[in-house]
C-alpha positions in Angstrom: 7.9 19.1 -1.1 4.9 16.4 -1.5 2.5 15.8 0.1 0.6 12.5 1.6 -3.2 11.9 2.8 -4.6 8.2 4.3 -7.9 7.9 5.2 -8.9 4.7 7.0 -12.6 3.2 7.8 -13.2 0.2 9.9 -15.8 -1.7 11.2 -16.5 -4.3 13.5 -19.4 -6.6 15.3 -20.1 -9.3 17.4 -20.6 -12.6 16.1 -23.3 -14.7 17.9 -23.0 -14.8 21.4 -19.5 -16.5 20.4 -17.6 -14.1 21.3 -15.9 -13.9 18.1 -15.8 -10.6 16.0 -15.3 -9.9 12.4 -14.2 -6.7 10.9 -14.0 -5.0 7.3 -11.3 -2.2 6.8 -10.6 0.0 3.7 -7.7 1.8 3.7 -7.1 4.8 0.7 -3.6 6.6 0.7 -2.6 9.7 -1.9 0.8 10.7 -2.3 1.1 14.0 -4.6 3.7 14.5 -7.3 7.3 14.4 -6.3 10.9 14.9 -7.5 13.5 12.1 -6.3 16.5 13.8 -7.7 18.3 16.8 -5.4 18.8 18.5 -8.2 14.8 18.1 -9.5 15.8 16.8 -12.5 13.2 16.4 -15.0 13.4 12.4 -15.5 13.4 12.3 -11.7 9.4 13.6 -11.6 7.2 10.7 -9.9 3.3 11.2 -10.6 0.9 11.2 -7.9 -0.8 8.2 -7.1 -3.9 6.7 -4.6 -4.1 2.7 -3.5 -6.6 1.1 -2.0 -6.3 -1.7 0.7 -9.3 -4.0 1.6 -8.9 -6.2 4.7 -11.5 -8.6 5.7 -11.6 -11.2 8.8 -12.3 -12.7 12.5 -10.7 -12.4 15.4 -11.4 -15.1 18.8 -12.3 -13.3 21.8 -9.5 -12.2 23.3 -7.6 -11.1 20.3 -6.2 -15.0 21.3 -6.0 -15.6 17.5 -7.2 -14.5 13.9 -7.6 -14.8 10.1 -7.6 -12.0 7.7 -7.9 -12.0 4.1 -6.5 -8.7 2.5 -5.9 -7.0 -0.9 -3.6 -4.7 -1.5 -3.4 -2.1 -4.3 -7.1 -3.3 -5.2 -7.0 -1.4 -8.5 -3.6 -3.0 -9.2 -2.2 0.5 -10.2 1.1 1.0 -11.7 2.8 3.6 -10.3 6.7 4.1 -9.5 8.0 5.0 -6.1 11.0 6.1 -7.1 13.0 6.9 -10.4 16.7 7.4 -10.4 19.8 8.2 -13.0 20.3 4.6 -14.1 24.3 3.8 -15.0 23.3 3.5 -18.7 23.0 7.3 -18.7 26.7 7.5 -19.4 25.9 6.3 -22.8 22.8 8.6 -24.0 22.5 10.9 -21.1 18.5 10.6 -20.9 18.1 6.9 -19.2 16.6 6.2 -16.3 15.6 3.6 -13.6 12.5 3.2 -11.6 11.5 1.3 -8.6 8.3 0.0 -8.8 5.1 -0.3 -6.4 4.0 -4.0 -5.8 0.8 -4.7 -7.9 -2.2 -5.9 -6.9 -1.7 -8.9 -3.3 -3.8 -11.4 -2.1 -2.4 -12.4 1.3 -4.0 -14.2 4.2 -2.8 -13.8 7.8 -3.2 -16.1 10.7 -2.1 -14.6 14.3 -1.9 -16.0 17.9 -1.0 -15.5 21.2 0.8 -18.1 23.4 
C-alpha cells in the first residue's frame, strides 16, 4: 500500500472596478514509496516523490474567458511513475523499464464560453 497527500492554496482578487480577477495557485502532491510488481519484486520499488505546480492568471467577469500561465513540476524532479520487467530480462534476468514523470512545463491556457 502507498500512500498520497495534495495540498492546494489559491488566491484571488478583484482587479479595478473591471470586473476582471486574477488568481495565484500552488499546488504540492506527495506520493510515498510503492511497489508496481504483484509479486513486490525488488527492481519494481518506485521512490517517493513531491511536485509542485504554480498557476498564475485572469479571468473576465463572468468566467466568459481567461489566460493562465502554469508550471508544472517547478523543481523539474526526476522521478519514475512506474518501473516494470522490461523484455530484455530474458537475457540477464536483472533489467528493467521505467516510465517516467514529465519534467518541468511551461503551458499557457486560453478558455472561453460561447
Amino acid at each position: 500500500s502507498h500512500d498520497f497527500y495534495s495540498v492546494v492554496g489559491d488566491y484571488r482578487t478583484g482587479l479595478g472596478g473591471s470586473g476582471f480577477e486574477g488568481f495565484l495557485r500552488a499546488e504540492y502532491s506527495w506520493q510515498s514509496s510503492k511497489n508496481t510488481d504483484l509479486a513486490q519484486a525488488a527492481y519494481a520499488k518506485v521512490d517517493s516523490y513531491g511536485l509542485l505546480n504554480l498557476r498564475v492568471g485572469v479571468n473576465a467577469p463572468d468566467n466568459r474567458y481567461g489566460v493562465t500561465f502554469s508550471v508544472e513540476n517547478v523543481t523539474d524532479k526526476v522521478y519514475a511513475n512506474y518501473i516494470l520487467r522490461s523484455s530484455y530480462s530474458a537475457l540477464d534476468n536483472t533489467t528493467s523499464a521505467q516510465f517516467i514523470g514529465d519534467p518541468r512545463t511551461w503551458k499557457v491556457t486560453v478558455h472561453g464560453k460561447f
